[in-house]
N, C-alpha and C positions, 0 to 999 in steps of 0.2 A: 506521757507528756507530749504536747503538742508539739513542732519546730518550732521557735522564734517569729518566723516567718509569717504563716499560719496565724500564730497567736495579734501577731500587730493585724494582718488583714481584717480578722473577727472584730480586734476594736475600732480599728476605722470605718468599719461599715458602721456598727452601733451609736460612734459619733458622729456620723453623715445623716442617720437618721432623728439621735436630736436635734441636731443643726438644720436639719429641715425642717422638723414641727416647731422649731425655734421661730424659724424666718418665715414659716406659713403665717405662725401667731402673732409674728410684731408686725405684718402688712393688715392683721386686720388688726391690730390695735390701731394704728394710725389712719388709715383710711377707712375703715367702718366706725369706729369707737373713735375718730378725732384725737386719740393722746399724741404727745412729744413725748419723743423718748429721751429721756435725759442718759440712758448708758443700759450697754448689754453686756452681757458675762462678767459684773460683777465680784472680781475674786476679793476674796478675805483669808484668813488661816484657817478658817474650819470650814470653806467651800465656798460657794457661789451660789449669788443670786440672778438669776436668767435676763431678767428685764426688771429694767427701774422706767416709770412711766408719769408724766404729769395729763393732769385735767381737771378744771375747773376748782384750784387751788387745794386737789390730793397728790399726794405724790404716791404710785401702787408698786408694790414689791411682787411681783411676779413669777412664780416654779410652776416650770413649762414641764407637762408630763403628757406622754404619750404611748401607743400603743398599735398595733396593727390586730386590729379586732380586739375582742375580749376574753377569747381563750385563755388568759392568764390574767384577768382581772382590767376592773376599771383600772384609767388613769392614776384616778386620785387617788385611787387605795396605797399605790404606793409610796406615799408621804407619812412617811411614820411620825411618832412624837419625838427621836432622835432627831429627823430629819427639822420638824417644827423649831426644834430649840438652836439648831445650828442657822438658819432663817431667825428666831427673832436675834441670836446674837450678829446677826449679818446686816440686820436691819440697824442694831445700835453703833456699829462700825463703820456704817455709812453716814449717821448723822456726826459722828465724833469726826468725819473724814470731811464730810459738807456742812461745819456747821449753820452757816447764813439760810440753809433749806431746815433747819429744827423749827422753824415757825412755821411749818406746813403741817397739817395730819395725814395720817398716812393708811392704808389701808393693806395688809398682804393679801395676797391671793393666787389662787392655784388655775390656771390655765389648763385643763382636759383634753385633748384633742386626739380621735381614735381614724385614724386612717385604714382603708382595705388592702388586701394587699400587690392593686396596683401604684401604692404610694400616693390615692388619693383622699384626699378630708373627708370624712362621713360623716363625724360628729366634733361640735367645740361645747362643750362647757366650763363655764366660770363660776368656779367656789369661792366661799371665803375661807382662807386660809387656818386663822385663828380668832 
């Protein structure tokens, strides 16, 4: 078993690096792709939705995934159908939470972005979710 010590450094570093391919992704949402962000890190009880996004009267559910190269797979691959059903229950938690925004359609979607490993962007794609 690892120290305590140890074990917190390892997660912090792994959440320094979502939090960066987070904050890569929402400056090109806004300045390349023109959205408002209406809210990030989304918590609910069964997890979190990364970025809630508007444009052009959709509102986009957003799961930011990321990678440094592909030796262990695309981005997207790891979005499982667990992980799908916890997203669209995040998505109905969000309209019960806003309802005045239920009269929007909404689109989810997966954000890909595989960085090398000087922590720069190499590749962005954008899937649709479900």
């Amino acid at each position: 078993m690892l120290p305590q010590r140890r074990v917190k450094r390892l997660e912090s570093k792994k959440v320094g690096f979502g939090e960066k391919a987070e904050a890569v992704f929402l400056s090109y949402l806004v300045n390349t792709l023109s959205h408002k962000i209406l809210t990030k890190n989304f918590y609910y009880r069964l997890g979190e939705i990364d970025i809630i996004s508007f444009k052009d009267g959709l509102i986009y559910f957003w799961e930011v995934k990321a990678r440094h190269g592909i030796a262990f797979g695309y981005p997207e691959e790891a979005v499982t159908q667990k992980k799908l059903r916890k997203i669209e229950k995040g998505i109905e938690i969000f309209f019960q939470k806003y309802p005045q925004l239920q009269k929007y359609d909404y689109l989810p979607k997966i954000a890909a972005l595989i960085f090398n490993s000087n922590n720069e962007l190499v590749d962005l794609k954008i899937f649709d979710l479900l």
